[in-house]
C-alpha positions in Angstrom: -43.7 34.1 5.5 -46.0 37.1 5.1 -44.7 40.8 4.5 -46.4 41.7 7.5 -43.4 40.5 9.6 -41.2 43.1 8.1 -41.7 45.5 10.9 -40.3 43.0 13.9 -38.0 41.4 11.7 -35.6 44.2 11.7 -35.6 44.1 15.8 -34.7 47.6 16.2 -31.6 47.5 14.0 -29.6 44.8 16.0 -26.9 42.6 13.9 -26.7 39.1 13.8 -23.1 38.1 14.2 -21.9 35.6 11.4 -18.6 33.9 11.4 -16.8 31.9 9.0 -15.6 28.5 10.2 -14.2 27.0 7.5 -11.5 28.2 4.5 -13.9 29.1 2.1 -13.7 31.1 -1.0 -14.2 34.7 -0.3 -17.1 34.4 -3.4 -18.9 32.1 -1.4 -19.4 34.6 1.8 -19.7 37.3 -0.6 -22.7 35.4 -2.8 -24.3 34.9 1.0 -23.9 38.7 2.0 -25.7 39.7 -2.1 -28.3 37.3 -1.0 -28.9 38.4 2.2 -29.1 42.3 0.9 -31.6 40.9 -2.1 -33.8 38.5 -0.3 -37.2 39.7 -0.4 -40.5 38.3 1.5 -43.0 35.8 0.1 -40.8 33.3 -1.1 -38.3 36.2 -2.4 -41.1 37.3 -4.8 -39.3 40.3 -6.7 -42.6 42.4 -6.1 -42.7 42.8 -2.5 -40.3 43.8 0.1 -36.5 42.9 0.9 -35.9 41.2 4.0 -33.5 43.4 5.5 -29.9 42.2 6.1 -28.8 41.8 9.5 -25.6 40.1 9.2 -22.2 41.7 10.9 -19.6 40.0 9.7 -16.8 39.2 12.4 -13.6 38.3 11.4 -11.5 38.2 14.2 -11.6 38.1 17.7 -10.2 41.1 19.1 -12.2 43.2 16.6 -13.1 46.5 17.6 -15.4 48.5 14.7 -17.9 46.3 12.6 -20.1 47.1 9.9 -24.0 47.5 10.3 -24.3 45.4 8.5 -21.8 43.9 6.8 -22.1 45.3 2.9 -21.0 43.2 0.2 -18.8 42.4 -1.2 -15.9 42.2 1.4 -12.1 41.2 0.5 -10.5 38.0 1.0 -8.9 37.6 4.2 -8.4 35.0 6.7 -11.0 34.4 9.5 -9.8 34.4 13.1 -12.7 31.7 13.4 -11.2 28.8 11.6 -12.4 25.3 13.1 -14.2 26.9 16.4 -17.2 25.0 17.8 -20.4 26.1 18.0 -20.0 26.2 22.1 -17.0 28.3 21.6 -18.7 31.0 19.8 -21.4 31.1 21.8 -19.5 32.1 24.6 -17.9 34.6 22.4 -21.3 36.2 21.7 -22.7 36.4 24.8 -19.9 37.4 26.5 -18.5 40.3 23.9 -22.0 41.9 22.6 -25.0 43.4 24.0 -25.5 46.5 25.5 -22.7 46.4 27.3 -20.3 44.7 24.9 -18.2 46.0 22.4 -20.8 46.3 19.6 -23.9 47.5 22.1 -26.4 46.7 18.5 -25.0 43.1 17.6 -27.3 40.8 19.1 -25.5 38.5 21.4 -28.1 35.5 21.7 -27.8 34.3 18.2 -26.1 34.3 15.5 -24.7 32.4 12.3 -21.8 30.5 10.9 -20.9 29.6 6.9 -19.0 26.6 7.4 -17.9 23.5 5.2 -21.0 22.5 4.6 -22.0 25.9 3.7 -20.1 25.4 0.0 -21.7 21.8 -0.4 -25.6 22.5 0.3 -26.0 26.3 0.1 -27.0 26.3 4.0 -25.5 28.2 7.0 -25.8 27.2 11.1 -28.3 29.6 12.4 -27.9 29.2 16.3 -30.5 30.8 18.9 -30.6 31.1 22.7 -33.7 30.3 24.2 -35.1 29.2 27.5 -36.2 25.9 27.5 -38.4 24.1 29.7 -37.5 20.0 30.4 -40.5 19.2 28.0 -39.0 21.7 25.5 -35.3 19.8 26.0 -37.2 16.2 25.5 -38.6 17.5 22.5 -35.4 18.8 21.3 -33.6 15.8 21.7 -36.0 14.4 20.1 -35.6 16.1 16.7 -32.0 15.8 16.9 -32.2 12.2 17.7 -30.4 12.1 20.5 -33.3 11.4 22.9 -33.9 9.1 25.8 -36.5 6.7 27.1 -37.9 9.4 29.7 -37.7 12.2 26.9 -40.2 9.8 24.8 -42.1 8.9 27.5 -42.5 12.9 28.4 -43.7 13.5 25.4 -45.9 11.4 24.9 -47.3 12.6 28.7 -47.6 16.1 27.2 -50.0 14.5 24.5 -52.0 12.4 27.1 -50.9 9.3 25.0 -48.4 8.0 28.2 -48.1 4.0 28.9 -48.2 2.4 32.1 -44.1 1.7 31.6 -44.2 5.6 30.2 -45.5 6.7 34.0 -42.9 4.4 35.7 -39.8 6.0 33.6 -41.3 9.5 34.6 -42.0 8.6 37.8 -38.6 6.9 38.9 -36.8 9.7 37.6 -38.4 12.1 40.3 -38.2 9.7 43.1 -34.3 9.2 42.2 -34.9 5.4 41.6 -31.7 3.4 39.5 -33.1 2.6 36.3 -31.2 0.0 33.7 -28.5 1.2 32.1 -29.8 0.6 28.8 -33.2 2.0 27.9 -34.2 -1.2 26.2 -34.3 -3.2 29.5 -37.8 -4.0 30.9 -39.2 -1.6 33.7 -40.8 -2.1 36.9 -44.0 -0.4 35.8 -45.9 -0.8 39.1 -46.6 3.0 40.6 -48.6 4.6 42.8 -51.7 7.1 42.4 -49.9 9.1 45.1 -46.1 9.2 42.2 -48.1 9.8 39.5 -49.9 13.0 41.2 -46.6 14.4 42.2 -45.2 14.0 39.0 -48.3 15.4 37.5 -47.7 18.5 39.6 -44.0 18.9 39.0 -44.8 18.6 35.1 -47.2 21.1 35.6 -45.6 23.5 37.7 -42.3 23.1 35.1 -44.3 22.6 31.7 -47.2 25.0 31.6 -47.1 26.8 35.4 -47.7 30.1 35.1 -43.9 30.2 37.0 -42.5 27.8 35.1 -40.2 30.7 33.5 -38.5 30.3 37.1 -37.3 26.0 35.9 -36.3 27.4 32.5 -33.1 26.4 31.4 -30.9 28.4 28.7 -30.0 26.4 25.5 -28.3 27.4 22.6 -30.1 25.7 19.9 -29.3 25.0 16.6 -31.3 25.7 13.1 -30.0 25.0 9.6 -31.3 27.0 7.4 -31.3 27.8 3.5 -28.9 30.8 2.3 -31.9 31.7 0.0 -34.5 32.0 2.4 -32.4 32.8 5.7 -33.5 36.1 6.3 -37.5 35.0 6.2 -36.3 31.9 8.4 -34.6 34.0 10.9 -37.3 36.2 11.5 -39.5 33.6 12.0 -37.5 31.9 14.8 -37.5 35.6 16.3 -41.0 35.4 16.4 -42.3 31.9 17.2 -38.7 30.7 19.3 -36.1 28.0 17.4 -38.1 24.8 18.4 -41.4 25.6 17.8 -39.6 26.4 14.1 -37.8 23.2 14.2 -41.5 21.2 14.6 -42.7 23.1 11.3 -44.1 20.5 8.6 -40.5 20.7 6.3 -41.3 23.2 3.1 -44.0 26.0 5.4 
C-alpha cells in the first residue's frame, strides 16, 4: 500500500485493542509490539515512512489505565484473556470502549488477538465490525466456506450469471416456500415473471438502494493478517471495509 495512506491510517489517534488468547511467551508479543512500532509503508521499505502503531495492549478485564499505545517491550504477566472467543471479546469491545467507555480513544469496532496460531505462522486475528448487506453476508460465507445454495445463487444474481434453478432458490426464499433440507436436492425451478420482479426489487432496494444502509446488518468479521505487514493491512481494511479486503487477489 502506498505512503499516501499514512494520514487516515492513524484515525485520529484511536488504539486498536489487542488481546492475548493463548499462553504465549512474553518474546512473542513483545517481537509483535517491535514490529508494529518498525513497520514502515511500501512493503516495510526502510526508506519511507513507519506505519504508526496503534496497538493497546489489554491485559485484563477490569483494567482501568492503558498505554497509547502499548510501547515495547512489556513484562511477562498473565493475560486475563486466556481461551476467550472471538464473540466474547467483541462484546467486551463494544461494550467497554468508545467515547463513552473506559478508554474514550480505543476503538471499540475492531481489534486484534495473538493467539496459538500466532507462534506457529507469524499471523494475528484482525477482527472488524462492519455493516453488511445480505449480498455482502452471501459473499462472506462464501469465502469462509460456509455458504449455502441461495448465497451461490445470490451471487451469481449480483453478476447477472443466475440459472433458472438460481431464480427459484432466490425466489422461494422471499415467498417463504419449504425448500429440501439438503441443498443438493433437485428444485422446482418453475417461477413467475411477477417473483422474479419482486425479488429483483427487494435485491435492489437491500443490495445497491440508495436506503439500503436502513437493511444493513452488523457483523463482526474476521481477517488474518501477517505480523509483518499488519499495520499496512489494517489500514487498508479502514479504508476499503474487511470484505472488500478479503476479495483482494492473495499477495496485492
Amino acid at each position: 500500500m502506498s505512503g499516501d495512506v499514512s494520514d487516515d491510517a492513524s484515525m485520529e489517534g484511536a488504539g486498536y485493542p489487542l488481546f492475548v488468547t493463548a499462553n504465549l511467551p512474553v518474546e512473542v508479543i513483545n517481537s509483535f509490539l517491535f514490529r508494529a512500532m518498525e513497520e514502515r509503508w511500501e512493503n516495510n521499505d526502510p526508506s519511507s515512512e513507519r506505519v504508526g502503531n496503534p496497538w493497546v495492549l489489554i491485559q485484563t478485564r477490569d483494567q482501568e489505565s492503558f498505554a497509547e499505545p502499548t510501547i515495547p517491550p512489556v513484562e511477562p504477566s498473565e493475560s486475563g484473556f486466556i481461551g476467550a472467543t472471538i464473540e466474547e471479546l467483541s462484546n467486551f469491545v463494544e461494550t467497554t470502549f468508545g467515547d463513552d467507555g473506559r478508554g474514550h480513544y480505543i476503538q471499540n469496532d475492531r481489534f486484534g488477538v495473538l493467539d496459538a496460531r500466532t507462534r506457529e505462522d507469524n499471523t494475528l486475528e484482525f477482527v472488524v465490525k462492519e455493516g453488511l448487506s445480505p449480498l455482502d453476508l452471501a459473499q462472506l460465507r462464501i469465502i469462509d466456506g460456509n455458504y449455502t445454495r441461495h448465497d451461490e445463487a445470490m451471487v451469481r444474481y449480483s453478476e447477472r450469471k443466475a440459472t433458472q434453478e438460481d431464480l427459484a432458490v432466490l425466489v422461494h426464499q422471499i415467498r417463504d416456500i419449504p425448500q429440501h433440507s439438503s441443498d443438493q436436492q433437485p428444485l422446482e425451478t418453475e417461477v413467475s415473471e411477477e417473483d422474479i420482479t419482486t425479488f429483483r426489487k427487494l435485491f435492489i432496494k437491500q443490495n445497491v438502494g440508495s436506503n439500503m444502509w436502513e437493511t444493513l446488518n452488523d457483523e463482526w468479521v474476521r481477517v488474518r493478517l501477517d505480523v509483518a505487514t499488519a499495520g499496512q493491512n489494517t489500514a487498508g481494511i479502514y479504508q476499503i471495509g474487511p470484505l472488500a479486503f478479503l476479495q483482494l487477489p492473495q499477495g496485492s
